[in-house]
MIKE-349445 format. One record per residue (C-alpha): residue number from 1; x, y, z. Coordinates in pm, whole numbers, always signed. Each point is the difference from the previous one (the first is absolute). Example, Ala and Ser with C-alpha at 12.3 -4.5 7.8 and 13.67 -1.06 7.14 Angstrom:
REM MIKE-349445
<1 <+1230 -450 +780>>
<2 <+137 +344 -66>>
This chain:
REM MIKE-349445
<1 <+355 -1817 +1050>>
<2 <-322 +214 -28>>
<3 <+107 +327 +132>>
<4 <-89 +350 -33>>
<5 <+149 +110 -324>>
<6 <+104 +357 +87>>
<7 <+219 -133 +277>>
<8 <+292 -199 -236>>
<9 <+289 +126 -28>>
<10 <+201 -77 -338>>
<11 <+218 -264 +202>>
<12 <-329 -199 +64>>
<13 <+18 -14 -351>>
<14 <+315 -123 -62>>
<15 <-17 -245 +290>>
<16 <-334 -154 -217>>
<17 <+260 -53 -279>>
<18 <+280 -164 +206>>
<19 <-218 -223 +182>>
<20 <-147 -110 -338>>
<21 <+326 +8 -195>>
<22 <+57 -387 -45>>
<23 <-340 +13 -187>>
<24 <+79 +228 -191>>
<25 <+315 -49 -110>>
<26 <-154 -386 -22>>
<27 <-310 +163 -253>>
<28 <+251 +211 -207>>
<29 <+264 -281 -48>>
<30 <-351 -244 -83>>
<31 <-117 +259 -267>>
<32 <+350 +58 -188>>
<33 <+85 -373 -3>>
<34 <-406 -48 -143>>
<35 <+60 +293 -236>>
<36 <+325 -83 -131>>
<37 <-114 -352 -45>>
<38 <-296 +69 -229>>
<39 <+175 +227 -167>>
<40 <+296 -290 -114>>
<41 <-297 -188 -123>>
<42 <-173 +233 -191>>
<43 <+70 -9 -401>>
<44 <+185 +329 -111>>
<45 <-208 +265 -210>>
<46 <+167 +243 -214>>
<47 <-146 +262 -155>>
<48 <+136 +248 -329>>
<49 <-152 +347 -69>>
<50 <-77 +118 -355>>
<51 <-30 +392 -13>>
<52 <-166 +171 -299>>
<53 <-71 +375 -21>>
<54 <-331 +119 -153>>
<55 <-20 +341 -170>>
<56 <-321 +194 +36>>
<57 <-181 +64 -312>>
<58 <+32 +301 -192>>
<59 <-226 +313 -27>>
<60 <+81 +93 -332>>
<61 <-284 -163 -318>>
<62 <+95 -63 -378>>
<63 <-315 +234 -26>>
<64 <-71 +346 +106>>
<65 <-246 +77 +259>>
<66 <+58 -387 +154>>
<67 <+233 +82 +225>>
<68 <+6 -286 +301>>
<69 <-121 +70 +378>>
<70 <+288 -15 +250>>
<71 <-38 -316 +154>>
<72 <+91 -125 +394>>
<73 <+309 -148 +19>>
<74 <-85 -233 +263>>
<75 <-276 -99 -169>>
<76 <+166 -60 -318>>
<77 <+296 -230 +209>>
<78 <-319 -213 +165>>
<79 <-175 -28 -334>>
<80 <+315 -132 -107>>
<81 <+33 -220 +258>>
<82 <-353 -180 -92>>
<83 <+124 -44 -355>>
<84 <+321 -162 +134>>
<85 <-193 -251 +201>>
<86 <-293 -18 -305>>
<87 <-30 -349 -206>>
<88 <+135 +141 -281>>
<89 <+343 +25 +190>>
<90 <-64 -361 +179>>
<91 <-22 -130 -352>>
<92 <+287 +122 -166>>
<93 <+204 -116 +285>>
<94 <-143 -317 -45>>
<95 <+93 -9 -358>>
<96 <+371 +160 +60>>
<97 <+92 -227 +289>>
<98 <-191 -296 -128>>
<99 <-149 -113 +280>>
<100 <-407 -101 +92>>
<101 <-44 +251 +211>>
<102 <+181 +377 +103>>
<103 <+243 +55 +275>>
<104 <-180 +191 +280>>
<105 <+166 +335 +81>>
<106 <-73 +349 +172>>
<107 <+14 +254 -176>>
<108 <+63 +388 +209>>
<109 <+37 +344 -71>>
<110 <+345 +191 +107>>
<111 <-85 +287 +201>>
<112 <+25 +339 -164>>
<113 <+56 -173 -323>>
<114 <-139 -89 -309>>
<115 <+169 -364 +39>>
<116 <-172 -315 +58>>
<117 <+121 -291 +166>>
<118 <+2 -398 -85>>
<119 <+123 -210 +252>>
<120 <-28 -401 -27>>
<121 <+57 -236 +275>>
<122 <+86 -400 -57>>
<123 <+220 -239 +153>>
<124 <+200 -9 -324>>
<125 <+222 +341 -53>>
<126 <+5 -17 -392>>
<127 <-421 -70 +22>>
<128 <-5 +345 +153>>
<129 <+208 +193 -206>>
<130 <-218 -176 -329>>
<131 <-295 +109 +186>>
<132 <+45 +349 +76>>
<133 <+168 +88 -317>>
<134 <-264 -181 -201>>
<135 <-301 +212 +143>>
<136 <+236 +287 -43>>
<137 <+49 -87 -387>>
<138 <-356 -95 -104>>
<139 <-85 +320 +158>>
<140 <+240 +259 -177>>
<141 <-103 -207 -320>>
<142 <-353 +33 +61>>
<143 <+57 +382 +45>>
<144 <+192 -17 -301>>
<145 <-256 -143 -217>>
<146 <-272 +194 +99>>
<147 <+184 +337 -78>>
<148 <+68 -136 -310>>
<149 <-344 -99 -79>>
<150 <-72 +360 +117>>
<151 <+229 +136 -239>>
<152 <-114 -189 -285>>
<153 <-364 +113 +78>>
<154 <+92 +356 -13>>
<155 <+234 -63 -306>>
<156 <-300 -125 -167>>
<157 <-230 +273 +103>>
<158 <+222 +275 -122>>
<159 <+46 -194 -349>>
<160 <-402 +50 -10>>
<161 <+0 +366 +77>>
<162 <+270 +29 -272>>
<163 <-178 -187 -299>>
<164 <-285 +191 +131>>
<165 <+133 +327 -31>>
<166 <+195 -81 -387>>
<167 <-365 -88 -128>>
<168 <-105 +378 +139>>
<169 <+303 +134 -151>>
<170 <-70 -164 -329>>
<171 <-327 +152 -19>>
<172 <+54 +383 +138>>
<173 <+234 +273 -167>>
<174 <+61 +310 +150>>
<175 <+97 +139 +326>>
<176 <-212 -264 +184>>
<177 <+204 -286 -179>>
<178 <+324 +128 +137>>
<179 <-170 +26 +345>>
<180 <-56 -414 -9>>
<181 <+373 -18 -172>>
<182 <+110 +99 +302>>
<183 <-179 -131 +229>>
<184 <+41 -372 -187>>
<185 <+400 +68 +100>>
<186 <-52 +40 +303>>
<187 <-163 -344 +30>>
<188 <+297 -152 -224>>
<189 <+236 +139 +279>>
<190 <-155 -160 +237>>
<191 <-5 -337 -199>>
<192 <+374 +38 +2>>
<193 <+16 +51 +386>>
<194 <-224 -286 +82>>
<195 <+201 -248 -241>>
<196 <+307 +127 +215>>
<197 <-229 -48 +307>>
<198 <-92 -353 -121>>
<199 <+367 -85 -51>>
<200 <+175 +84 +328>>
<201 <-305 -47 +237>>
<202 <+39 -208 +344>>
<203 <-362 +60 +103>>
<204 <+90 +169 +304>>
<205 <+190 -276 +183>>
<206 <+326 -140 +10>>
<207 <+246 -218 +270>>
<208 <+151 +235 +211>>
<209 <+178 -260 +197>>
<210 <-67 -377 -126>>
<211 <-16 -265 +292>>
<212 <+337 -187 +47>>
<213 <+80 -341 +182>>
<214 <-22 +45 +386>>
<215 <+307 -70 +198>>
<216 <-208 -179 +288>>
<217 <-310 -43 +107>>
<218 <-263 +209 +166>>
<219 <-117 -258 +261>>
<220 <+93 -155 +223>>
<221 <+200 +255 +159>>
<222 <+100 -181 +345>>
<223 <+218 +251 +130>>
<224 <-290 +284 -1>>
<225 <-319 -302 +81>>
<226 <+257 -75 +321>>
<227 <+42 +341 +121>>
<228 <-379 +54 -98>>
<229 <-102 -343 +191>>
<230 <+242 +97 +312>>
<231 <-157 +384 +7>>
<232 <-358 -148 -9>>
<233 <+71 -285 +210>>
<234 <+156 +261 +275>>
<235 <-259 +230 +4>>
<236 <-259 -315 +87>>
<237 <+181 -140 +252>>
<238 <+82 +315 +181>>
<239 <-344 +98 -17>>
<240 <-115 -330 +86>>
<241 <+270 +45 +299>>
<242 <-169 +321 +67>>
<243 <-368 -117 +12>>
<244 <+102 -309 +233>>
<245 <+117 +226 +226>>
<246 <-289 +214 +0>>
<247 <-193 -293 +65>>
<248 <+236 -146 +282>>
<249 <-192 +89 +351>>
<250 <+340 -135 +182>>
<251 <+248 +140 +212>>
<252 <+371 +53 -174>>
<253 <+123 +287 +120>>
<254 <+90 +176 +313>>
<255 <-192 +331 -200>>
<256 <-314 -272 -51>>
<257 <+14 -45 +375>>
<258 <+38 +374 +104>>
<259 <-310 +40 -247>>
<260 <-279 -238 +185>>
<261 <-236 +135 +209>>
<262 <+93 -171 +318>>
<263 <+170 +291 +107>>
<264 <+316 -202 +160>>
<265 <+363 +85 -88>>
<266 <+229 -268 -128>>
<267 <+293 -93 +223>>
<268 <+148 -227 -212>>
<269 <+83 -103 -295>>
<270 <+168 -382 -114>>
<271 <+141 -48 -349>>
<272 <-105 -357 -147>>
<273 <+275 -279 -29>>
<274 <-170 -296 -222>>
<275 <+243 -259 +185>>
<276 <-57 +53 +379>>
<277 <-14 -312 +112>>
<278 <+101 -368 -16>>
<279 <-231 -261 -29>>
<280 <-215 -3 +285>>
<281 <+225 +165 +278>>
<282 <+26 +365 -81>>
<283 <+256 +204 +222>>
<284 <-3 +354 +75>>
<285 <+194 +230 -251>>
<286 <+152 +201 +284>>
<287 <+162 -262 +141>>
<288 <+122 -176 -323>>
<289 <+92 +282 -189>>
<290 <+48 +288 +173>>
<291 <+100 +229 -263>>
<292 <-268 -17 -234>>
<293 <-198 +234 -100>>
<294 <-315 -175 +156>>
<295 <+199 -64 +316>>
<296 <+67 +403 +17>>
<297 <-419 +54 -144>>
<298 <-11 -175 +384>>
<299 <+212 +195 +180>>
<300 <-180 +333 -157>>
<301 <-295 -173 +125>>
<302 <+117 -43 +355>>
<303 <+87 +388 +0>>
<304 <-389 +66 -96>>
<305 <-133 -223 +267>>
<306 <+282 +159 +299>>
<307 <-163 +319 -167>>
<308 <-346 -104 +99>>
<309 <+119 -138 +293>>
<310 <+128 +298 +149>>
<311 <-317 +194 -138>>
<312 <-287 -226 +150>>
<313 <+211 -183 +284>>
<314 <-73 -313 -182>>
<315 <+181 -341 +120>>
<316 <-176 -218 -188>>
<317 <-107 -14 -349>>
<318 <-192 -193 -213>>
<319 <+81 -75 -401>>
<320 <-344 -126 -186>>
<321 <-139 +53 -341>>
<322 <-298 +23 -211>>
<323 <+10 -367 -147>>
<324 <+251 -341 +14>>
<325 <+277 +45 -192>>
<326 <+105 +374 +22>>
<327 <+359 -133 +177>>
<328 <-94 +91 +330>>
<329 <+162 -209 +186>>
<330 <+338 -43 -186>>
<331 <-29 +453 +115>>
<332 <-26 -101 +387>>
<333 <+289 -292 -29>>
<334 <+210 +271 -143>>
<335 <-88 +254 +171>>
<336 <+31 -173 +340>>
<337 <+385 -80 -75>>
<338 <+74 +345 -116>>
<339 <-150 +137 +371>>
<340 <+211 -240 +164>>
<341 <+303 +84 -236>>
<342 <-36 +377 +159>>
<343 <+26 -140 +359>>
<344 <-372 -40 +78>>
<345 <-162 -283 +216>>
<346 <-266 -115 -264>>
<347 <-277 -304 +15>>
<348 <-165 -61 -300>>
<349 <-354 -175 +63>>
<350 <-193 -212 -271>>
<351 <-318 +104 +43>>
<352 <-112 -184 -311>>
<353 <-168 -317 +144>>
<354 <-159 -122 -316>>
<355 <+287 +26 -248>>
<356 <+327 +45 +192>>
<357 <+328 +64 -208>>
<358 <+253 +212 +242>>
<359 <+139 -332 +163>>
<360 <+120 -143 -313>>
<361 <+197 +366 -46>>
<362 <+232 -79 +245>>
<363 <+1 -414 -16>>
<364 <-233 -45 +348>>
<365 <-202 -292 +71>>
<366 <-398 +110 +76>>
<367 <-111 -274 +224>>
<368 <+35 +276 +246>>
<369 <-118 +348 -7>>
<370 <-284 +304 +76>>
<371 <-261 -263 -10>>
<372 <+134 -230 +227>>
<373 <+108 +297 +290>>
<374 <-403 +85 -26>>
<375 <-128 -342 +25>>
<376 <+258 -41 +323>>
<377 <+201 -275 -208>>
<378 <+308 +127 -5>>
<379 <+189 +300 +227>>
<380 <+96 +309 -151>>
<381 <+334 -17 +42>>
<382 <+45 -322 -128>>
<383 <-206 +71 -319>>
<384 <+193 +339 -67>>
<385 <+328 -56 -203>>
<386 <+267 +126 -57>>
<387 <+140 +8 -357>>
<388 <+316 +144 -32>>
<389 <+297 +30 +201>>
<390 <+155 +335 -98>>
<391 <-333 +186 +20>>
<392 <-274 +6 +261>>
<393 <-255 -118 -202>>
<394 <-285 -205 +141>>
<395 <-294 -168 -176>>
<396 <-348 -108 +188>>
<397 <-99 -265 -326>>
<398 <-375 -52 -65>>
<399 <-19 -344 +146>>
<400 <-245 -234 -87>>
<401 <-307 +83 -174>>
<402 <-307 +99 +207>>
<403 <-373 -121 -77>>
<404 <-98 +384 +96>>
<405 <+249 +218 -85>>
<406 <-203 +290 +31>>
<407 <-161 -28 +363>>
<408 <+395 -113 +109>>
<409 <+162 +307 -136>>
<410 <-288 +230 +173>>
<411 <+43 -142 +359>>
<412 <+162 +105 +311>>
<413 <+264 -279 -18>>
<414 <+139 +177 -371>>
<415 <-28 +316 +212>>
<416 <+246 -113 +312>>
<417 <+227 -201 -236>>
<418 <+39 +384 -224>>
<419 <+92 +122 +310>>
<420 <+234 -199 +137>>
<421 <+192 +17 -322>>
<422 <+46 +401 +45>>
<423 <+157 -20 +299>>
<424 <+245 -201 -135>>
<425 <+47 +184 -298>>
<426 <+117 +338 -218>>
<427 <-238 -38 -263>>
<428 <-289 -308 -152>>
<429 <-90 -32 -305>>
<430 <-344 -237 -64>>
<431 <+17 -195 -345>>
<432 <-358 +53 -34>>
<433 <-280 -192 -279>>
<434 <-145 +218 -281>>
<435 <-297 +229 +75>>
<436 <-232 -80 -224>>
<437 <-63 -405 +4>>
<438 <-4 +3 +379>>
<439 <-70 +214 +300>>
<440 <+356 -84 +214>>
<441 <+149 +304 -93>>
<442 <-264 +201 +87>>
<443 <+10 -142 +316>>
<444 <+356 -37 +57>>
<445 <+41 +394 -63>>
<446 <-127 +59 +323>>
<447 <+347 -124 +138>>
<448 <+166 +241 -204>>
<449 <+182 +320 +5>>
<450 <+14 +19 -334>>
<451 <-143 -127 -342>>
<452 <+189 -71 -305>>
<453 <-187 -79 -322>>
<454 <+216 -179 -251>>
<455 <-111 +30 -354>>
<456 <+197 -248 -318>>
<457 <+59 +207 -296>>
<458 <-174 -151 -294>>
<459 <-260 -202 +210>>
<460 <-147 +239 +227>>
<461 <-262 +215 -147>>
<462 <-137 +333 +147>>
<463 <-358 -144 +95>>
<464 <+172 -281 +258>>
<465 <+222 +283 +133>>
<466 <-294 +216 +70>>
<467 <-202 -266 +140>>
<468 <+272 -126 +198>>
<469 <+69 +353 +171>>
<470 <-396 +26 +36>>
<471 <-18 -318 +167>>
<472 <+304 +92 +273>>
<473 <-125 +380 +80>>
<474 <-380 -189 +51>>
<475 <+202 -127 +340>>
<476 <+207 +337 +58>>
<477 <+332 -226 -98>>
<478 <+303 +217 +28>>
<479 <+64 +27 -354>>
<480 <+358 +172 -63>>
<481 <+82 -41 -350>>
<482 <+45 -288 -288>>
<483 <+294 -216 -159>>
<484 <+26 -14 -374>>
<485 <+139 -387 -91>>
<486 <+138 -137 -282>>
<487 <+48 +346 -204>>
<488 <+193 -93 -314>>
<489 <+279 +267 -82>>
<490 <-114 +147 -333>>
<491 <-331 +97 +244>>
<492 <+236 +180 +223>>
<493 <+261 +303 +38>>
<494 <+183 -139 +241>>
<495 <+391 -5 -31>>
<496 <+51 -308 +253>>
<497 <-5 -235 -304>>
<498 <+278 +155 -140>>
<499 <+167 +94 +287>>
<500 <-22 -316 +180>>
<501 <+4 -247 -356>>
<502 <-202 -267 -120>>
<503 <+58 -285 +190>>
<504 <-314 +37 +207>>
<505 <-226 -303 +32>>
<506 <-343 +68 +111>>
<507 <-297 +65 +195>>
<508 <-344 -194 -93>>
């Protein structure tokens, strides 16, 4: 319903669920069973992690005076990284694994660590573990062979500086000839320490954890895409709950109704029972069922209308409604038996002359009726019936259809025949057409002590109510409150459907 915002309260809110919940539940069941099934069909993936750690380069040089920048570590790991995923790499995993072309893998650095990762995914567990450990291998053996090659170099360079300095030695004597004998050690020294070097070195890298053979596979997970699908699929449909709402102009609640602008009260309110009636002869709930919580929603209704009796003096009242439909004349069937269950002389009078219904409430033939006591056909008293034996309950049926209902309802004749009925009478209630397709109401309101408005929750929206109450104060009708119809119980707080059970069965 398009309200004000600012005046829910958080039970509006839940209502909006519960109203919806059938959907919802329906949307969240829809996407597990959807998930779950794509998830069976889906071929498993596994995947195996190679780790390898990667030593930063040293600052120290086999020469004096070429001692090494410090170098970013971070850098150093994504440099790494390149190399990893380099051709040079690709190929020797081509050549290891024998196969045309290299296993795809991602390749990470560990957080706050100089380690890299090499993770493989395939639909074959022992591909993986092949995979990850191969780039892993070809790796640490490309490190190894380039600090080798490094070591060599420098081997070879030193061997230079040392023949170099024996052919000075040869030719100088002296003080300065001891000078190079020295020096020339020092360079043998360090001939000795890189042929160490070149014997034990890993080039910086080396398995830190080599990938092993998953124990099951990394998708499909159907547990977590269910609960995933089921959370998604929840917060759609209550949202989607929530936005129909929003855009729902109707009528569901007895809060909706105290929130139009028609300024009218609401006397009543009737609970919705899907199976109210039989076929095509409907009876009234408060005389089949008298314990129901609909037939009680009656008798609270009867107390509101001896309440505006008493207030306003009014004897007769008449039941309409915006549109067809909104159940207003199953409200003034029951209602007229509950009256008469409290000891009250009541006539209920079809004023509907176009589509009359309140005959077949109470099993009545309608050759004879209101139309035929105006047109001098038929005498009151033998057109007024009585329909029940334990209750004084009489009903004046609509007779047979007039050419101009209209102009019949607005003459003198409807006048006397009103008023012959009150002095016969406690209380009348007028089954009256809806307001806005025709103009009897408006007319028949001047016979009336009071107005009743009945609204259907669900089907009647704020704009008909509105107009509807516009239309009756445009003839000064005596407008004393509305009846909300057909309220479901998750759109109400009202303890009669517990109190009173489900067994209702319903007004329409």
């Amino acid at each position: 319903m398009i309200i004000d915002g600012s005046a829910r309260q958080p039970i509006d809110y839940l209502r909006v669920v519960r109203r919806h919940k059938l959907s919802i539940v329906a949307v969240v069941i829809a996407a597990a069973g959807l998930a779950l099934g794509i998830s069976l069909a889906q071929d498993p993936v596994y995947e195996a992690t190679a780790q390898v750690l990667v030593r930063q380069p040293g600052t120290t040089s086999l020469f004096p005076g070429n001692a090494a920048l410090p170098l970013d570590p971070s850098r150093v790991l994504q440099t790494e990284i390149r190399v990893i995923k380099g051709p040079v790499i690709e190929e020797a995993v081509k050549t290891a694994l024998n196969v045309p072309e290299a296993p795809k893998v991602s390749v990470t650095a560990v957080a706050v660590a100089d380690i890299i990762q090499i993770s493989a995914r395939d639909g074959n567990r022992e591909a993986t573990v092949a995979a990850a450990n191969g780039f892993a291998k070809a790796y640490i053996d490309l490190r190894r062979q380039q600090a080798m090659d490094e070591v060599l170099s420098a081997s070879r360079e030193i061997q230079a500086r040392i023949i170099d300095l024996q052919g000075q030695i040869d030719k100088t004597s002296g003080t300065e000839r001891d000078a190079l004998v020295q020096a020339q050690a020092v360079f043998r020294q360090k001939l000795g320490e890189a042929q160490v070097d070149g014997s034990i070195t890993t080039g910086g890298a080396g398995f830190v954890a080599p990938a092993t053979l998953p124990s099951g596979p990394i998708s499909p997970k159907p547990l977590r895409n269910v609960i995933w699908a089921m959370s998604s699929a929840l917060g759609l449909a209550v949202g989607a709950a929530f936005l129909r709402d929003y855009l729902d102009n109707t009528i569901r609640t007895i809060q909706d109704l105290e929130r139009t602008d028609t300024g009218l009260a609401p006397a009543g309110l009737i609970p919705l029972v899907p199976d109210w009636k039989t076929g095509e002869t409907p009876r009234p709930l408060t005389l089949d069922d008298s314990h129901s919580a609909s037939a009680e929603a009656f008798r609270t209704l009867r107390t509101s209308i001896q309440f505006i009796s008493l207030e306003r003096k009014a004897r007769t009242i008449q039941i309409t409604s915006p549109s067809s439909g909104e159940g207003k004349t199953t409200i003034v069937a029951n209602l007229g038996v509950a009256l008469a269950q409290a000891g009250q002389r009541v006539v209920i009078i079809c004023c509907d002359l176009r589509r009359p219904r309140l005959h077949t409430f109470f099993g009545l033939e309608n050759e004879e009726g209101l139309s035929s006591v105006m047109l001098r056909q038929t005498s009151l008293s033998k057109a007024l019936r009585r329909v029940d034996d334990h209750v004084p309950l009489y009903v004046l049926p609509s007779g047979p259809t007039p050419p101009n209902p209209s102009e019949l309802l607005a003459s003198k004749r409807t006048a006397d025949i009103f008023l012959a009925l009150r002095k016969v009478s406690d209380i009348i209630i007028l089954d009256c057409p809806p307001i806005l397709p025709v103009a009897d109401s408006l007319i028949v309101s001047s016979y009336a002590d009071a107005s009743l408005i009945v609204c259907r929750a669900g089907k009647t929206s704020h704009q008909k109510i509105a107009r509807a109450v516009e239309l009756m104060r445009q003839v000064n009708a005596p407008l004393a409150g509305t009846i909300l119809n057909g309220v479901t119980a998750q759109d109400t707080e009202n303890d009669s459907y517990e109190y009173y059970g489900p067994q209702d069965r319903a007004t329409s």
